[in-house]
C-alpha positions, 0 to 999 in steps of 0.5 A: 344342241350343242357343237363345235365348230371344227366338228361341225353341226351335223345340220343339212345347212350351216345354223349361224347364219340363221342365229347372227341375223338380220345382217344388213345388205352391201350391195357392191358396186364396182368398175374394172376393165372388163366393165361394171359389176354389182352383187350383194354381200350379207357379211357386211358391217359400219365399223366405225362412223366413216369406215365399213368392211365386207367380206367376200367368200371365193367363187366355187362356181368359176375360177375362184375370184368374184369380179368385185375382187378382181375390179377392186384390185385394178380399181380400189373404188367401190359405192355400196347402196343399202337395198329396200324391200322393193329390191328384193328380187333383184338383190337375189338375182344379183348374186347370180354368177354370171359370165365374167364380166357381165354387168348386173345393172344391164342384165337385170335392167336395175338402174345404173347412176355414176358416184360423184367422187369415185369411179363406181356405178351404184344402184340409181333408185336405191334410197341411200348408197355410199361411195367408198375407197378401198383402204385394205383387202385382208386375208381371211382364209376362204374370204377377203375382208375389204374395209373401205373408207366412205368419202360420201353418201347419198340420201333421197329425201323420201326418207328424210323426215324433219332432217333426219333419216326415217327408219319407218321409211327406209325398210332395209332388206336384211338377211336372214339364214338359208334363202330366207330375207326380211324387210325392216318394218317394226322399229321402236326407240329405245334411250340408254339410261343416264347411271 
């Protein structure tokens, strides 16, 4: 199969999003005026050792603009907690769209802690999260990319094994194409070669 994009695929479902897989999960927490707001985001990326970006497609379903945007924009602190197997389920359930306003963390009983350094929320049994402040939200058409520097980062030692991070332990949930996710499980070391 072959196509091009302006042409579309013809495919009852977009296949990229299946083909650029697994992609890691920012689950996205933030404050704002009418109160607290967690929701996944699986276009998400490390662009480099202290900055990340995701982006953020509109709302079809009610006015246009997430809550994450709109908190962003009156409050531009956001944590970011990478999610495990265990919340699968809640990870799902977060990307809901509920009544705006609504706080994820209370409707779906998913624990709530405070960021240190920042003014978010982030997920309080997540086995790492970020806290993030906001550098620049840009225009990408139908999405907004958020690129956030990270001002500090949170570690449980379940994870930790002879001072450095497990990946065994860690099994990220990762997205995958249509309504299909994964855990991160099979992990092999690989060593670049000296030319």
């Amino acid at each position: 199969m072959f196509y091009k994009i302006s042409e579309g695929h013809g495919l009852p479902h977009d296949p990229l999003k299946a083909l650029i897989a697994p992609r890691p999960i920012a689950w996205v927490g933030t404050r704002g005026e009418k109160g607290d707001n967690l929701a996944p985001f699986s276009f998400f990326a490390l662009l480099s050792m202290t900055q990340i970006g995701f982006s953020i497609a509109p709302d079809f379903r009610s006015e246009g603009i997430k809550d994450t945007l709109t908190n962003l924009r009156t409050n531009p602190e956001f944590s970011v907690s990478l999610p495990s197997l265990k919340h699968a389920q809640n990870v799902a359930n977060s990307a809901a769209s509920l009544s705006n306003g609504d706080d994820e963390f209370e409707y779906y009983d998913i624990p709530k802690s405070n960021c240190r350094l920042i003014n978010a929320p982030y997920v309080g049994d997540a086995q790492s999260a970020l806290e993030c402040q906001m550098q620049r939200e840009i225009d990408l058409g139908t999405h907004r990319l958020i690129i956030g520097e990270i001002v500090a980062v949170h570690i449980s030692e379940n994870i930790l094994d002879q001072r450095m991070v497990d990946n065994t332990k860690m099994k990220n949930l990762a997205r995958l194409g249509y309504f299909d996710y994964s855990a991160i499980e099979d992990v092999f070391p690989l060593k670049t070669p000296k030319v």
